[in-house]
DRENDREN-387807 format. One record per residue (C-alpha): residue number from 1; residue in one letter; z negated, y negated, x. Coordinates in steps of 0.05 Angstrom, whole numbers, plus 5000, padded with zeros to 4 digits. Layout:
% DRENDREN-387807
(NUM,A,(Z,Y,X))
...
***
This chain:
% DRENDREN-387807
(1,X,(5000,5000,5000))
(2,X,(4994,4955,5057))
(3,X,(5044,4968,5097))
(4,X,(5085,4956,5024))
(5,X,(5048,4885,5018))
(6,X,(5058,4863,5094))
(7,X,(5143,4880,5093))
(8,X,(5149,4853,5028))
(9,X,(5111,4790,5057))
(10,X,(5158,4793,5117))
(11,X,(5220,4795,5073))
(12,X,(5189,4726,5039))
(13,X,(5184,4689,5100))
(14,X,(5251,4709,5135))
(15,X,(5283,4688,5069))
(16,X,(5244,4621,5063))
(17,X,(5265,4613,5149))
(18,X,(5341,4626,5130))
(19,X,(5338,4582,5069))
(20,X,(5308,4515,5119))
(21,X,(5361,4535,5178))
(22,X,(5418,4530,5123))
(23,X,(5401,4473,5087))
(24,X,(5399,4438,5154))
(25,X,(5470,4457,5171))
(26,X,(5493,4429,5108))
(27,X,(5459,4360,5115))
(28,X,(5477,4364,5189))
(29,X,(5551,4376,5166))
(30,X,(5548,4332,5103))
(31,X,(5520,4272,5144))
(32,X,(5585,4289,5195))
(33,X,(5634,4290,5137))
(34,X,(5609,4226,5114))
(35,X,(5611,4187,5190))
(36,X,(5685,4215,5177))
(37,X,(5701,4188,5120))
(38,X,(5674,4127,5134))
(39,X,(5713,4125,5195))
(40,X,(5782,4139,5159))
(41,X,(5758,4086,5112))
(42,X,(5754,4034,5168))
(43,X,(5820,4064,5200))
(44,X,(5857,4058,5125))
(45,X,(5832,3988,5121))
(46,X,(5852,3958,5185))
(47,X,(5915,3995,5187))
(48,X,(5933,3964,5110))
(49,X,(5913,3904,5148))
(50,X,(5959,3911,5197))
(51,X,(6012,3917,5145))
(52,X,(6000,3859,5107))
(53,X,(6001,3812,5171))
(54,X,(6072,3849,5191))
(55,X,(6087,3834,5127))
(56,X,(6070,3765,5128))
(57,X,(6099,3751,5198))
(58,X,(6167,3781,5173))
(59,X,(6173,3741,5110))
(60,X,(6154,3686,5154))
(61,X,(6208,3708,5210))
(62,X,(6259,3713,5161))
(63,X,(6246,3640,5124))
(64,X,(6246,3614,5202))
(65,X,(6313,3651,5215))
(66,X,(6337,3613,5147))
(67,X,(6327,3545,5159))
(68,X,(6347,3549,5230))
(69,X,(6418,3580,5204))
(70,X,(6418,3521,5138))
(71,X,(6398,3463,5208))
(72,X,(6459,3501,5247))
(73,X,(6508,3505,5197))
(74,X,(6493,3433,5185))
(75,X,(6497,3406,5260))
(76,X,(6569,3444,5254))
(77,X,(6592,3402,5192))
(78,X,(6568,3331,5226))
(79,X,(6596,3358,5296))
(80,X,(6662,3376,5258))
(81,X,(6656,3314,5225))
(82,X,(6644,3268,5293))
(83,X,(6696,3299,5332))
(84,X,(6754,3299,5275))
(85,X,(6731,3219,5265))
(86,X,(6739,3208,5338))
(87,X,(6802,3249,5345))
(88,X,(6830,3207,5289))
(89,X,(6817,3131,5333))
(90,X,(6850,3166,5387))
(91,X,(6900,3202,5373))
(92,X,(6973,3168,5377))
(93,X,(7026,3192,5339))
(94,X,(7087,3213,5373))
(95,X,(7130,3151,5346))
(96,X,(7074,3103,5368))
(97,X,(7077,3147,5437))
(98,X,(7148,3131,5442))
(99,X,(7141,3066,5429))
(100,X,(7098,3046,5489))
(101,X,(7134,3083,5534))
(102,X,(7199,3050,5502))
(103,X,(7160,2984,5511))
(104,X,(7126,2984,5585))
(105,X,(7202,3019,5608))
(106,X,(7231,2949,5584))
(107,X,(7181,2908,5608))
(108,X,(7199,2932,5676))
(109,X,(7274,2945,5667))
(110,X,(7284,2867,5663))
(111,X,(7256,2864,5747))
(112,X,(7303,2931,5769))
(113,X,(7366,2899,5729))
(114,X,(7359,2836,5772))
(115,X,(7353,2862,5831))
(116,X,(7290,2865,5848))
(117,X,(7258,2919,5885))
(118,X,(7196,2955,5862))
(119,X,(7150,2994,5903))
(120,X,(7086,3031,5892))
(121,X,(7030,3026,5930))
(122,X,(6958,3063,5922))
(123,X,(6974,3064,5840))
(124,X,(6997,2985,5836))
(125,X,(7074,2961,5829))
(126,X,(7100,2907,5884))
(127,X,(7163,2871,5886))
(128,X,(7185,2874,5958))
(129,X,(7217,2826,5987))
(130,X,(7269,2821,6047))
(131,X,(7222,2796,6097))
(132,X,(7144,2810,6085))
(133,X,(7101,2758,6078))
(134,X,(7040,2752,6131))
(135,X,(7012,2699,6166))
(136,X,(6980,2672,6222))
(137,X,(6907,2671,6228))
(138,X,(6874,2611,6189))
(139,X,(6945,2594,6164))
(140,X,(6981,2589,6102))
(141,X,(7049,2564,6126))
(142,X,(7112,2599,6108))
(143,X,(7164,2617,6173))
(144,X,(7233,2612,6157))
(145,X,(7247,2686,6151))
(146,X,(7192,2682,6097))
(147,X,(7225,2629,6060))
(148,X,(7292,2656,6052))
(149,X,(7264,2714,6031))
(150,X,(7225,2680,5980))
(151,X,(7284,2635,5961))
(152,X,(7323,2701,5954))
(153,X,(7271,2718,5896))
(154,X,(7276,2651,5863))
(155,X,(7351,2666,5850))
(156,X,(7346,2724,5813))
(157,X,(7276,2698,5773))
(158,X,(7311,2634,5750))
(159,X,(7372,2674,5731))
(160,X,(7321,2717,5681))
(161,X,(7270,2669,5645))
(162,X,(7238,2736,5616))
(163,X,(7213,2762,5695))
(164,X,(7144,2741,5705))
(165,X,(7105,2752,5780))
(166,X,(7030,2752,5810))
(167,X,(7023,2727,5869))
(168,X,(6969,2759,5902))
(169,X,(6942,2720,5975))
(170,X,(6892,2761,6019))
(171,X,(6861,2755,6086))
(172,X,(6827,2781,6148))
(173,X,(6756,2791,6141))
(174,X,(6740,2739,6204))
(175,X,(6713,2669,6176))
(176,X,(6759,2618,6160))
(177,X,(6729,2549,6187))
(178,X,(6785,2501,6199))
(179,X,(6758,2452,6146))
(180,X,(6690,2445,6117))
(181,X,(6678,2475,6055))
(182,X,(6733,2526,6063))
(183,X,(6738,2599,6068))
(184,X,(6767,2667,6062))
(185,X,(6781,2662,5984))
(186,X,(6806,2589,5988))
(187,X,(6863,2614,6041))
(188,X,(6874,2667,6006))
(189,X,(6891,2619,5943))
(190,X,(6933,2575,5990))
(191,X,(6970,2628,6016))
(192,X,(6989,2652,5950))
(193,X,(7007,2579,5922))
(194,X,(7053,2565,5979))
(195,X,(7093,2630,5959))
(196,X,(7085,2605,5887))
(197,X,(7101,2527,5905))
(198,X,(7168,2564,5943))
(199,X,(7187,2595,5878))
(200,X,(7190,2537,5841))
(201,X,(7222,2491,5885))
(202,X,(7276,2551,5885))
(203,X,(7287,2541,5818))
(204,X,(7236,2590,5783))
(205,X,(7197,2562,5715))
(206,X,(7129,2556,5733))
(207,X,(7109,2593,5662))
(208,X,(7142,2652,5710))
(209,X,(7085,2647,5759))
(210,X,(7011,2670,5760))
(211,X,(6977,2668,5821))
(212,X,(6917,2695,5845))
(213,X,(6866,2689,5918))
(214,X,(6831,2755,5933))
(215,X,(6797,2735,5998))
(216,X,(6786,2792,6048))
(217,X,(6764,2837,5988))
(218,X,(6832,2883,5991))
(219,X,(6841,2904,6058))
(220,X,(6898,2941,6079))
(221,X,(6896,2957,6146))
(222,X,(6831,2958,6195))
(223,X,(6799,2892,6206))
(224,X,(6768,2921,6279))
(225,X,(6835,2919,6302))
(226,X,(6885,2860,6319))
(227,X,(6951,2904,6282))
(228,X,(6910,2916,6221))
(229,X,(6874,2838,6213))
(230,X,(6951,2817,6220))
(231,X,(6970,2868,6155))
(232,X,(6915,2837,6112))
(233,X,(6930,2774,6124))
(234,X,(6980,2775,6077))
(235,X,(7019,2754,6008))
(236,X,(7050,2803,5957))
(237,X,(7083,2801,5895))
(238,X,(7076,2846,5838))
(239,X,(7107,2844,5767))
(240,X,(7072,2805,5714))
(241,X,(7092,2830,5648))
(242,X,(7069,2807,5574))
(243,X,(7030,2865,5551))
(244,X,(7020,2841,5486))
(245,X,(7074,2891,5455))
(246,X,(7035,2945,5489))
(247,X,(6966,2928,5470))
(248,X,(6992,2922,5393))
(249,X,(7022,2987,5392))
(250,X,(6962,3020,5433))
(251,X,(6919,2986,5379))
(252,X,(6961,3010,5318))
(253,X,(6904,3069,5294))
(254,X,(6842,3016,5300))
***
């Protein structure tokens, strides 16, 4: 009878011991689980988070990308605009084209038809004439090679009222001091009036003549040596047309 009491009393216990050591595994477990799901939880929530800002940056992307195209589109349209408003002030027909080049060739037909001899030089027209006309330092005086030569010119500008010359007078770039008061752009005037003074007493109209003093501004040979300060001081001629014609047909779109 004892030895019945004592197992049955051993049975009790081991069951009560197995019953504690479960229930501890399941709150041990259950309190895992819930660390778990409150884990996913968190994860769920930031990465719906995480969605909603993509969201929000693309929407915001997308409206960015949409004004920038509207701004672009409309810097094309003034561009377009600009550059067909510009295109239209300078743009010259092909008549009006024609028509300068018919006008500057007959403004300078007039100088070849009379004989006169045109020459460039560094992108400017000259008349040449037989002798060329340089001086001697601190002079303006004409020898008399020089003033047939001129005189030569004054027949064939009196003989066509419509030819109109500048006379250009340069110098050396040494100081001019033969009277007080004077220098290189008052010889340079001199020189070119006593060309121009030539002309007229050959005959030419004086509304034929323009004349003009450039000092020692235009150089065209080397001042350090005696062969080029004998080119510079010098007169030339160059042809004087009435560009109004030109400038009016030039002008025609404005």
């Amino acid at each position: 009878m004892r030895f019945i009491l004592t197992a049955l009393i051993f049975v009790m216990l081991a069951g009560s011991f197995q019953s504690c050591v479960s229930k501890k595994k399941f709150d041990e477990l259950q309190a895992a689980k819930d660390a778990t799901d409150q884990a996913l939880a968190e994860t769920q929530a930031q990465v719906k988070g995480l969605e909603d800002d993509n969201a929000a940056l693309a929407a915001e992307m997308a409206s960015e990308k949409e004004r920038l195209n509207g701004e672009l589109a409309d810097l094309r349209t003034d561009m377009n605009t600009q550059i067909g408003q510009l295109n239209e002030k300078l743009s010259m027909t092909e008549a009006e084209l024609k028509a300068v080049q018919d006008e500057i060739n007959g403004m300078f037909a007039g100088y070849s038809d009379a004989g006169l001899t045109m020459e460039e030089r560094e992108g400017r027209l000259y008349l040449v004439t037989e002798q060329p006309v340089n001086f001697r330092n601190s002079s303006s005086r004409l020898n008399k090679d020089q003033r047939d030569a001129i005189d030569a010119m004054a027949e064939k500008m009196k003989a066509n009222p419509a030819i109109k010359v500048l006379v250009e007078g340069h110098t050396d770039d040494r100081k001019f001091a033969a009277d007080a008061g004077t220098d290189n752009w008052d010889l340079s005037y001199a020189r070119a009036k006593a060309v121009a003074t030539r002309l007229i007493k050959g005959g030419v109209d004086p509304s034929q003549i323009t004349i003009a003093g450039h000092g020692d501004t235009m150089p065209t040979g080397d001042n350090e040596t005696t062969e080029g300060r004998s080119e510079n001081r010098r007169t030339v001629v160059a042809p004087n047309p009435d560009l109004g014609g030109v400038l009016k047909a030039a002008g025609g779109n404005n």
